[in-house]
C-alpha positions as a Python dict, from the first residue, in 0.01 Angstrom:
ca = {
    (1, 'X'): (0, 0, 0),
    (2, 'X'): (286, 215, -114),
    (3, 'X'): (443, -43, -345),
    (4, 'X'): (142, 109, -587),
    (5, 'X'): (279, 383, -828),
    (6, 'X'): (-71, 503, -838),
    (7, 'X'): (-92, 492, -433),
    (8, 'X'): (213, 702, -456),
    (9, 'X'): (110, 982, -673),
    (10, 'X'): (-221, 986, -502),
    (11, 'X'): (-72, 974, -161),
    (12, 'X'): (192, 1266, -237),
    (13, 'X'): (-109, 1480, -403),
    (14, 'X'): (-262, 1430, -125),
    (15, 'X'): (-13, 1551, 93),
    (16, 'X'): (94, 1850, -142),
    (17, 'X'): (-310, 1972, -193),
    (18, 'X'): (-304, 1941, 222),
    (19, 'X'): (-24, 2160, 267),
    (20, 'X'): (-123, 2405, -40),
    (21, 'X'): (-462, 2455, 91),
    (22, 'X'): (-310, 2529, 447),
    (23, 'X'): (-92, 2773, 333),
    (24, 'X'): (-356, 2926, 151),
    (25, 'X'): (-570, 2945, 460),
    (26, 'X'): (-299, 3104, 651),
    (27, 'X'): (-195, 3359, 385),
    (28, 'X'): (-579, 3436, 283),
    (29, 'X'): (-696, 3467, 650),
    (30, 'X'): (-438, 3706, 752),
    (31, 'X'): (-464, 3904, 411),
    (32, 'X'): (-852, 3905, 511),
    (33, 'X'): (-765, 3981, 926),
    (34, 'X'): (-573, 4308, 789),
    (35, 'X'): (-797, 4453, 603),
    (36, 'X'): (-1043, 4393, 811),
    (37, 'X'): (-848, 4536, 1103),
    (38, 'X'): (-724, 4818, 834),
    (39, 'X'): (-1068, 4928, 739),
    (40, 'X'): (-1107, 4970, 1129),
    (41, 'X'): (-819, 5104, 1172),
    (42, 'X'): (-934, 5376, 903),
    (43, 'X'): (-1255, 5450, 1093),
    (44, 'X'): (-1074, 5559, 1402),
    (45, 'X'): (-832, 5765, 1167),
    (46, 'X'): (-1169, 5941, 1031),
    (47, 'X'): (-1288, 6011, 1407),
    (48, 'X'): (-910, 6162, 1476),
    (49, 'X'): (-938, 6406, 1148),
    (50, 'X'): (-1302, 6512, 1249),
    (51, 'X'): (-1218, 6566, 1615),
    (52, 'X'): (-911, 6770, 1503),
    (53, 'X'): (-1116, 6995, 1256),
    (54, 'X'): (-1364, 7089, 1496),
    (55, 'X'): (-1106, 7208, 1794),
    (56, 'X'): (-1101, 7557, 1782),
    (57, 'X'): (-923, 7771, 2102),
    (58, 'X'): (-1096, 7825, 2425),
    (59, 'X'): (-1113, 8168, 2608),
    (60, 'X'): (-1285, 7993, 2933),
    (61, 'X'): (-1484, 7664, 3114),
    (62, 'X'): (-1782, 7535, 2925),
    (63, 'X'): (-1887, 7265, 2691),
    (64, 'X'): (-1721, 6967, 2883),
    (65, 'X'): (-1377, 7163, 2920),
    (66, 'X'): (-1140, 7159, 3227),
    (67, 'X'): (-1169, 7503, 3390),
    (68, 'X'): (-777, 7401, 3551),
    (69, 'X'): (-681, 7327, 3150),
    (70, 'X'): (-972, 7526, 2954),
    (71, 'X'): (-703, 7525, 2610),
    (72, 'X'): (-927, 7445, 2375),
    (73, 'X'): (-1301, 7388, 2327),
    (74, 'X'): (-1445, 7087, 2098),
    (75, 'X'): (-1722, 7284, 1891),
    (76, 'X'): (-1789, 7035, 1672),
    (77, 'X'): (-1759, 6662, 1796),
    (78, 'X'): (-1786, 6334, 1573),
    (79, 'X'): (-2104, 6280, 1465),
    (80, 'X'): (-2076, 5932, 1507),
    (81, 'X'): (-2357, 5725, 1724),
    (82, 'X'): (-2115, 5481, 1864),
    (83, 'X'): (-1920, 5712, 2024),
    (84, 'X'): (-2233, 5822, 2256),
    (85, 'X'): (-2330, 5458, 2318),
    (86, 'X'): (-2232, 5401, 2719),
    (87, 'X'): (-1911, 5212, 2714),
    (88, 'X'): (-1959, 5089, 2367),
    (89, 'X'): (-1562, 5111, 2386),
    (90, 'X'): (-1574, 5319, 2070),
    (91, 'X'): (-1440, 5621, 2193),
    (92, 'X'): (-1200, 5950, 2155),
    (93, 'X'): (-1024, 6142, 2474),
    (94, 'X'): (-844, 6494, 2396),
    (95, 'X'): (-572, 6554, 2599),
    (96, 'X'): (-226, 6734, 2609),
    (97, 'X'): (61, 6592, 2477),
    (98, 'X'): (173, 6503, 2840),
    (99, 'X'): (-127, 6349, 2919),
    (100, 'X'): (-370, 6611, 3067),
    (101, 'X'): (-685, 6569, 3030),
    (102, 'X'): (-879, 6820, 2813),
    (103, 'X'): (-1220, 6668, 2703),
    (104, 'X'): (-1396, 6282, 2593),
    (105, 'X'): (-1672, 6127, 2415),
    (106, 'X'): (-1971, 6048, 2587),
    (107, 'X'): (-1925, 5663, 2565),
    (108, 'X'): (-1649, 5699, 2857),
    (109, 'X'): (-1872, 5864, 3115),
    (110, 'X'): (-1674, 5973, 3351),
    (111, 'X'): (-1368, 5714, 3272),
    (112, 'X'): (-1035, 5803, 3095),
    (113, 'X'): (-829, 5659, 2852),
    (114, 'X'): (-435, 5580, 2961),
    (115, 'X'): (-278, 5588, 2635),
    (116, 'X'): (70, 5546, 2615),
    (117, 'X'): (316, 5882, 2523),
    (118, 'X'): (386, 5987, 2106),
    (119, 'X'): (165, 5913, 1782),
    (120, 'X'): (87, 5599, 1628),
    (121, 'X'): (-186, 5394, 1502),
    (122, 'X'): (-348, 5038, 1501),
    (123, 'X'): (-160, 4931, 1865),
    (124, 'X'): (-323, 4701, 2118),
    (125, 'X'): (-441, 4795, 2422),
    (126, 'X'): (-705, 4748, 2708),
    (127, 'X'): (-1027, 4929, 2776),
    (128, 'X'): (-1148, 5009, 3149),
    (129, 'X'): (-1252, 4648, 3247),
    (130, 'X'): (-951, 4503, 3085),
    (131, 'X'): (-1133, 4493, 2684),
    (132, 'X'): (-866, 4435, 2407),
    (133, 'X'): (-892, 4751, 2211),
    (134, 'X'): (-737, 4872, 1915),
    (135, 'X'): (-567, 5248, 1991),
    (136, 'X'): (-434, 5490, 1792),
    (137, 'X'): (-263, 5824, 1934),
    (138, 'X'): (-244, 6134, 1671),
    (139, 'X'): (-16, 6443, 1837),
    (140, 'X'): (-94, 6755, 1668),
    (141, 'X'): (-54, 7153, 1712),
    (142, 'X'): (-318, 7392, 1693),
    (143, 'X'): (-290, 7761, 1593),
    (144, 'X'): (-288, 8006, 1856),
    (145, 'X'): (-261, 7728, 2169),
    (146, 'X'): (156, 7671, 2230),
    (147, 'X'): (135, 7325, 2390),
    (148, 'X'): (83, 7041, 2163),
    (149, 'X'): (-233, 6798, 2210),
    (150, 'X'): (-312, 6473, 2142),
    (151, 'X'): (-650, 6298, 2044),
    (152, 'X'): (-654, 5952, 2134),
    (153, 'X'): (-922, 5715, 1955),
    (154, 'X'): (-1000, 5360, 2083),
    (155, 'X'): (-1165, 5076, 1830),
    (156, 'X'): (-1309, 4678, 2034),
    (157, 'X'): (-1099, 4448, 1909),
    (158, 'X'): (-1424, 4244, 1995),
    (159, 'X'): (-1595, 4422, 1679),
    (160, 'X'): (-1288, 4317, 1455),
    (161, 'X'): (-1309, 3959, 1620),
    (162, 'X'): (-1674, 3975, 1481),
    (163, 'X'): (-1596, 4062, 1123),
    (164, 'X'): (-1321, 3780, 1081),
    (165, 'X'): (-1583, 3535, 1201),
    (166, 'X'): (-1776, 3609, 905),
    (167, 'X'): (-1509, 3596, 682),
    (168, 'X'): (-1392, 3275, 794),
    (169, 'X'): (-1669, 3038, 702),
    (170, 'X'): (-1694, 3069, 362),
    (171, 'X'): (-1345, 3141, 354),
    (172, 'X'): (-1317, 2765, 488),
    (173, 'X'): (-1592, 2664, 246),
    (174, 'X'): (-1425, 2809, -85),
    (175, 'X'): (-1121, 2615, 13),
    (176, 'X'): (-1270, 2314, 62),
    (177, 'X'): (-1439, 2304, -266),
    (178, 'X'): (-1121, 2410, -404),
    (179, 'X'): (-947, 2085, -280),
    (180, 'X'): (-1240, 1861, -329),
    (181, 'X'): (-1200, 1963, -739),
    (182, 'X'): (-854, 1938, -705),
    (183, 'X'): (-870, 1599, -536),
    (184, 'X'): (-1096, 1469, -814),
    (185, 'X'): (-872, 1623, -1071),
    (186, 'X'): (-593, 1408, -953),
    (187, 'X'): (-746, 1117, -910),
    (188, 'X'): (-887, 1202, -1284),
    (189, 'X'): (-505, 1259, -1365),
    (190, 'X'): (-352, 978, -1224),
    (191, 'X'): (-628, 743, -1364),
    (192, 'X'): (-555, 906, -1688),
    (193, 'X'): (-190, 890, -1675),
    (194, 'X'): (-146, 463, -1561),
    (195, 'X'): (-428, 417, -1824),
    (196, 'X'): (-148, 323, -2073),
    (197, 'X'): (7, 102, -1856),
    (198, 'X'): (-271, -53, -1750),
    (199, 'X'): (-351, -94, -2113),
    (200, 'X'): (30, -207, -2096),
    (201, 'X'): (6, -485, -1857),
    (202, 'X'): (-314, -627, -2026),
    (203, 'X'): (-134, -657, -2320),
    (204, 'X'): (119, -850, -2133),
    (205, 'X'): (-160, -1139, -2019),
    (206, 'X'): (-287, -1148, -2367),
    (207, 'X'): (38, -1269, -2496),
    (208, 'X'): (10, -1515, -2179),
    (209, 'X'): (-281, -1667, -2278),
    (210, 'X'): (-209, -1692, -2625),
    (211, 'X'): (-406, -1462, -2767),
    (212, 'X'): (-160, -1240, -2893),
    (213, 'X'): (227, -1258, -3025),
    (214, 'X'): (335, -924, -3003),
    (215, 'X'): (293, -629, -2765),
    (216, 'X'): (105, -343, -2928),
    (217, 'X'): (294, -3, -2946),
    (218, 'X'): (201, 249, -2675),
    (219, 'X'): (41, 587, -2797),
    (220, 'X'): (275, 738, -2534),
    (221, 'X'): (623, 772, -2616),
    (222, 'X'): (783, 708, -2230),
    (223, 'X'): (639, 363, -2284),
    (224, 'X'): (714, 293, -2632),
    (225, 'X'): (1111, 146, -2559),
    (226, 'X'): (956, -97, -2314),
    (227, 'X'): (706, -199, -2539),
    (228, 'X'): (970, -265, -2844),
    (229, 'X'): (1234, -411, -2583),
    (230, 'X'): (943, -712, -2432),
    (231, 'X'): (874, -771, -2829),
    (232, 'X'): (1230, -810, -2909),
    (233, 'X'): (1267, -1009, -2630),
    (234, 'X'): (967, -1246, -2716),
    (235, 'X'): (1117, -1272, -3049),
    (236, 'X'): (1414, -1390, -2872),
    (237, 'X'): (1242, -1661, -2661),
    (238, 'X'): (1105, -1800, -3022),
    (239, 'X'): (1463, -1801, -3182),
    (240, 'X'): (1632, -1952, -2913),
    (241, 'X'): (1343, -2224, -2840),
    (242, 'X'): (1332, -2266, -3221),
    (243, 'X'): (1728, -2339, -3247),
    (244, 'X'): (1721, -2572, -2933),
    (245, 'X'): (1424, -2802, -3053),
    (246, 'X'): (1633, -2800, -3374),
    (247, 'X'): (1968, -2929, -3174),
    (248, 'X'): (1789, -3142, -2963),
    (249, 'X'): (1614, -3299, -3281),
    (250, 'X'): (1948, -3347, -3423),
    (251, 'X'): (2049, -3530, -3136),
    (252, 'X'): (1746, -3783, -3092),
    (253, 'X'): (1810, -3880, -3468),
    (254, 'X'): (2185, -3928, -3399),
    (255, 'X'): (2094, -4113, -3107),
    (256, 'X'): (1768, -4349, -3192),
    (257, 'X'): (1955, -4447, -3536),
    (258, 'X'): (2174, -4618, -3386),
    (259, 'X'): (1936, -4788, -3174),
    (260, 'X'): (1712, -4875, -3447),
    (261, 'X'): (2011, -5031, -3604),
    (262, 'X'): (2094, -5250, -3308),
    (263, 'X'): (1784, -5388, -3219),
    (264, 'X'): (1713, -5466, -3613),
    (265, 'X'): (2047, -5689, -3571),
    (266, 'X'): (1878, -5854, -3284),
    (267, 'X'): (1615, -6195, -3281),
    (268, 'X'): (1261, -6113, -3183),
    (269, 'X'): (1304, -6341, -2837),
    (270, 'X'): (1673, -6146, -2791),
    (271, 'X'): (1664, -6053, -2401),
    (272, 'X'): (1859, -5718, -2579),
    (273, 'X'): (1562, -5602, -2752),
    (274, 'X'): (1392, -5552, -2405),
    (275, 'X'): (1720, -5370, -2283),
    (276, 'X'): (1705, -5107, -2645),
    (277, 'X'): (1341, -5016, -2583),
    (278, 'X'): (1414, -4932, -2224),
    (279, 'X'): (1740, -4697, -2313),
    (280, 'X'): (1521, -4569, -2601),
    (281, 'X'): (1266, -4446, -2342),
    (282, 'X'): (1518, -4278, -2116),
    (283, 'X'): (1653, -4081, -2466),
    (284, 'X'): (1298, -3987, -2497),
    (285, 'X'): (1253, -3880, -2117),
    (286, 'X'): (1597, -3716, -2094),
    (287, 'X'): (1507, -3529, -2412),
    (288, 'X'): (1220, -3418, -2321),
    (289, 'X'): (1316, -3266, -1970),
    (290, 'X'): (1621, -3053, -2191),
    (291, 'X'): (1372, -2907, -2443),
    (292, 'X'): (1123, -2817, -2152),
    (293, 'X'): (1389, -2691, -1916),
    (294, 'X'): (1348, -2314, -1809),
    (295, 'X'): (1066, -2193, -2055),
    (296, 'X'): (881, -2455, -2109),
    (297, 'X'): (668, -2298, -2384),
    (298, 'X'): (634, -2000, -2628),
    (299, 'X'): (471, -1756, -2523),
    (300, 'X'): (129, -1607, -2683),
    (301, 'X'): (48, -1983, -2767),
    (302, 'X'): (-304, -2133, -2696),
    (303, 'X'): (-394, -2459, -2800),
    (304, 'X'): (-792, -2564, -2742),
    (305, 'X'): (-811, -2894, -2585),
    (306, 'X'): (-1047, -3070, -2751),
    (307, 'X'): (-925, -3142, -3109),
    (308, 'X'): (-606, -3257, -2922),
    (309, 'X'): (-850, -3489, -2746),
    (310, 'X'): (-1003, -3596, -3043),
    (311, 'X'): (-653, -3687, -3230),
    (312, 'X'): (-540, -3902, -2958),
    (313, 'X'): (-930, -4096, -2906),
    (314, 'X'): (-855, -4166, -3308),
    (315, 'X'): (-535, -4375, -3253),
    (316, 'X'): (-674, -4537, -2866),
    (317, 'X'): (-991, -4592, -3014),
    (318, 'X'): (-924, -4870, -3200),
    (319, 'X'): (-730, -5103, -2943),
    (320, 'X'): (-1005, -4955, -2659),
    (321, 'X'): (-1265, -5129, -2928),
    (322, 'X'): (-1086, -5442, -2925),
    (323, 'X'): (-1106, -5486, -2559),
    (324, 'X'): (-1478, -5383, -2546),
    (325, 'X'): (-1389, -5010, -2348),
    (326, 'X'): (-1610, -4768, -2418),
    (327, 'X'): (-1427, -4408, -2375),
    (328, 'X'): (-1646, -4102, -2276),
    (329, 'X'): (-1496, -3775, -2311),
    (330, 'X'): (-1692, -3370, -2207),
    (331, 'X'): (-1453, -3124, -2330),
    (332, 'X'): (-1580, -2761, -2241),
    (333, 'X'): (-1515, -2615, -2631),
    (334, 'X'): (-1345, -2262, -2426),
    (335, 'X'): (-1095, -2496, -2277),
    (336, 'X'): (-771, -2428, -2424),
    (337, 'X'): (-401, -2443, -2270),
    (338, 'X'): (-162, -2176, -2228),
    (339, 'X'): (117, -2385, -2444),
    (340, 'X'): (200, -2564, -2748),
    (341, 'X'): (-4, -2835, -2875),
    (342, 'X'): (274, -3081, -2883),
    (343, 'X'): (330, -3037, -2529),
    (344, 'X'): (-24, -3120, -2438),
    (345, 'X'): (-1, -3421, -2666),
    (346, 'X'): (266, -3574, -2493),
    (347, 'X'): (60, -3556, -2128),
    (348, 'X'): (-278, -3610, -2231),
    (349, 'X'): (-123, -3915, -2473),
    (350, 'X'): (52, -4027, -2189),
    (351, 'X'): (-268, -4045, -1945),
    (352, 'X'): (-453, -4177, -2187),
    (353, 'X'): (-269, -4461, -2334),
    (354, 'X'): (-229, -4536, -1933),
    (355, 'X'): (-589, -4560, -1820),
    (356, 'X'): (-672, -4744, -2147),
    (357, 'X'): (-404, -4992, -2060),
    (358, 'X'): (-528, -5043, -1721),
    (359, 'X'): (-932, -4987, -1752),
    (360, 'X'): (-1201, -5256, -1750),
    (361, 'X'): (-1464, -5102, -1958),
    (362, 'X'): (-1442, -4780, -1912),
    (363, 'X'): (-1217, -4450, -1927),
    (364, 'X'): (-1383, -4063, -1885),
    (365, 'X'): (-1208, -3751, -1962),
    (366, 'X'): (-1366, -3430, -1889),
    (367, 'X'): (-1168, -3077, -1906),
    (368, 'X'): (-1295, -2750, -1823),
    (369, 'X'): (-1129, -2372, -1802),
    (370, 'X'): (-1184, -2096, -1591),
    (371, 'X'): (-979, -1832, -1370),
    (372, 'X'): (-701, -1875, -1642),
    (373, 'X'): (-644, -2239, -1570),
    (374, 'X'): (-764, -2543, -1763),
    (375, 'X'): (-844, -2874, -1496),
    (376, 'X'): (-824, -3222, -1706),
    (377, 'X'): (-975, -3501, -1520),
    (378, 'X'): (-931, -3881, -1684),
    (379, 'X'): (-1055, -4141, -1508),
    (380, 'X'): (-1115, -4583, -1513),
    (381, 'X'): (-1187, -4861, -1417),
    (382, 'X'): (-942, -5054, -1367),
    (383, 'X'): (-731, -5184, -1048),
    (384, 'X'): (-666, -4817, -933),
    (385, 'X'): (-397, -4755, -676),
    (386, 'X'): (-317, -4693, -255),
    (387, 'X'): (-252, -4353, -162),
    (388, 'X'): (92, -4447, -68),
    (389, 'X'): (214, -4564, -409),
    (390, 'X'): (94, -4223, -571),
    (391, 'X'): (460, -4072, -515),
    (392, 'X'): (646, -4375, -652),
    (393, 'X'): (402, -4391, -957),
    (394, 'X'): (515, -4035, -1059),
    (395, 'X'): (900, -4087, -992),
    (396, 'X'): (1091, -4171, -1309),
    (397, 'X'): (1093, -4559, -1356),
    (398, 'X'): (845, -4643, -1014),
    (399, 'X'): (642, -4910, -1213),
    (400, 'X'): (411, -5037, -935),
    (401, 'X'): (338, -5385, -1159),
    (402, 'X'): (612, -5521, -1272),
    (403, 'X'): (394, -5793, -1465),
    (404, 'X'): (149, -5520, -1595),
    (405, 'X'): (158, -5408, -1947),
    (406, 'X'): (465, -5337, -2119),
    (407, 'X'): (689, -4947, -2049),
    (408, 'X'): (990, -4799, -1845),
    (409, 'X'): (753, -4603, -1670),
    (410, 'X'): (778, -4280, -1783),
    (411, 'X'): (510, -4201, -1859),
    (412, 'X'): (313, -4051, -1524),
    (413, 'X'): (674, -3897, -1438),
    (414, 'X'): (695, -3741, -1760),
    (415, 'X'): (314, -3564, -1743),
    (416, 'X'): (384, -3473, -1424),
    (417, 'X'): (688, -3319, -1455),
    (418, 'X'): (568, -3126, -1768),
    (419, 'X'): (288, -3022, -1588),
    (420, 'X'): (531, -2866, -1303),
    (421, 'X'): (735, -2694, -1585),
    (422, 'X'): (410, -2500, -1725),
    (423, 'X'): (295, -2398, -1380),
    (424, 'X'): (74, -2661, -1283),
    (425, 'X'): (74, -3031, -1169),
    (426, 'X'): (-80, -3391, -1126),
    (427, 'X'): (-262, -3505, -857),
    (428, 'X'): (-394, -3899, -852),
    (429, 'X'): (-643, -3999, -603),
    (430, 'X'): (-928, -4288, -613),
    (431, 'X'): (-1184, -4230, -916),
    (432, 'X'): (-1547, -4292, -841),
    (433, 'X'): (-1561, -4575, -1129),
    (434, 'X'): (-1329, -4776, -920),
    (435, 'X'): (-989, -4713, -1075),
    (436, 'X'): (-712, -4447, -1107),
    (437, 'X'): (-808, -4037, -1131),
    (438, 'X'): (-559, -3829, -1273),
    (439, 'X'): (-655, -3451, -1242),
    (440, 'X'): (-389, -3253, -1451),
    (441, 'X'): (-357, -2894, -1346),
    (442, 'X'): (-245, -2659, -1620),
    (443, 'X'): (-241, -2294, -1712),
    (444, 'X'): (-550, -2184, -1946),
}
């Protein structure tokens, strides 16, 4: 799945927006959990100051104070209705700065705080049934009263607890929107960004199936080089198919000339005659194989089958008259092949001319496209052939009648084998008129 540059963009977005929206859970939660715990935190800071501003000095017991420590007396207590709530664990204590008990709220009954020694604020600790508690511890002097004293306030840390669970939720639900746009604004990015090579690679299978020479220029520049680098390389292919057919040409007139010239010097009954045909066929087959070797066609090329059809029928027509065949041909008009016309010529000539050689009194031909390829079926009536001679029939030279109608045969090997150049192939098998079936495989 990852050999997909879009499957790899999407699959590291989808890791980065994972981590990114963890992060930003942990970071956002505990900015939330302290001020949350802060604003409580503040609360118990309050209850300190307002404790400490109503302390005034005592002269005797009364009002809650220790006769054994009557320092001070609380004449004006918080206010606040949690702190009178039975063990609401909101509470204050007043005590020395050693620890002696001087006075508490009325949420402790008759239990007392053990705060650790000196002053601080927001620490942990445990109420009187083991509660987590948040505990702060203000040491302060009072005028007119020599030993220092210390207010101690306690906060639940269930309360707090409460407060983040609130938070939480649509803490949890913000994000979650938050990556579900950001996941569709990838996938809208990503889509967005490959469109041009999407665009790219549909450009490519025009060219393919002939329906375009050149690739268009990209309206992004990263592309652009590729784009001009696959043109200059198609313009390439057509130079240096161009020069070869050129060469080769060059060479089949230096070579048939001579040949021509020979078997002109020969009689009509000369057993050579029969010998210069043959070596002019293997020129022709050897030829052919060199100008087909490695790219067997230019691309962008598309040749519709049917008028190819038609120009063959109007030279095999005539000698298919004279033996009373009658030649039946359903061409879909789409059908076209992904190659020059020539080449087609050459293998649809080829089965042609062969099952008009070899039919009774009648040849089909029927060729249809789809899926990008194009199937060619020609069929007879004639003798046909076993299923065993099928491979020797398309071997250079495996003539299966020796007495039959005059060739080298070539001509099966050489469809075939052009047909396994452009992609494709020739199967033979028994036709349902009686005779041969050659079904001819090529890209559409």
């Amino acid at each position: 799945m990852l050999d997909s540059i879009r499957a790899r963009l999407l699959a590291a977005a989808a890791l980065w927006l994972t981590l990114v929206l963890l992060a930003a859970w942990w970071f956002i939660g505990g900015v939330l959990e302290r001020f949350v715990t802060e604003r409580f935190d503040a609360e118990a800071a309050v209850i300190a100051e307002t404790l400490i501003a109503g302390i005034e000095p005592g002269a005797g017991a009364g009002s809650g104070i220790d006769a054994s420590s009557a320092l001070v007396e609380v004449t004006r207590p918080p206010a606040d209705p949690r702190l009178s709530l039975p063990l609401s664990l909101w509470s204050w204590q007043l005590e020395t700065s050693d620890g002696d008990f001087i006075a508490r709220s009325a949420s402790l009954l008759d239990l007392r705080l053990d705060a650790p020694p000196g002053s601080y604020a927001g620490q942990p600790g445990t109420g009187p049934d083991g509660e987590p508690l948040r505990v702060m511890r203000a040491v302060f002097t009072l005028p007119g009263v020599e030993q220092p004293l210390a207010v101690v306030v306690t906060v639940p840390r269930a309360e707090i607890d409460a407060a983040m669970a609130l938070v939480r939720p649509p803490l949890a639900l913000a994000l979650v929107v938050l990556g579900a746009g950001l996941a569709v604004a990838t996938l809208v990015q990503v889509g967005w960004g490959l469109r041009t090579l999407d665009a790219l690679g549909r450009d490519i299978r025009r060219i393919r199936a002939g329906q375009a020479e050149h690739i268009p220029l990209p309206p992004v520049a990263e592309l652009r080089p590729v784009a001009a680098e696959l043109n200059a390389l198609l313009d390439a292919n057509r130079s240096v198919i161009a020069r070869a057919r050129e060469h080769l040409g060059n060479l089949a007139h230096s070579l048939r000339t001579p040949l021509s010239a020979l078997a002109n010097t020969l009689p009509d009954d000369h057993p050579g005659r029969a010998l210069v045909a043959r070596m002019d066929r293997q020129i022709s087959w050897h030829l052919r194989r060199a100008r087909s070797a490695g790219q067997p066609r230019l691309l962008g090329h598309a040749t519709p089958v049917a008028p190819v059809v038609d120009d063959i029928l109007m030279v095999l027509r005539r000698p298919a008259e004279d033996r009373g065949l009658r030649i039946a041909t359903a061409c879909d008009a789409a059908a076209r092949f992904a190659g020059e016309r020539q080449d087609l010529e050459e293998m649809l000539g080829n089965l042609l001319e062969n099952a008009v050689k070899y039919a009774r009194t009648a040849v089909q031909l029927s060729a249809s496209g789809a899926a990008g390829r194009l199937i060619i079926t020609i069929e007879d009536d004639g003798p046909g052939m076993e299923d065993s001679d099928h491979a020797r029939a398309l071997s250079r030279g495996g003539r299966l009648d020796e007495m039959g109608p005059p060739g080298a045969g070539l001509g099966l090997a050489i469809v075939a084998d052009l047909a396994g150049l452009h992609g494709g192939g020739l199967a033979l098998g028994r036709s349902a008129l009686g005779g041969l079936r050659a079904e001819l495989t090529l890209p559409g």
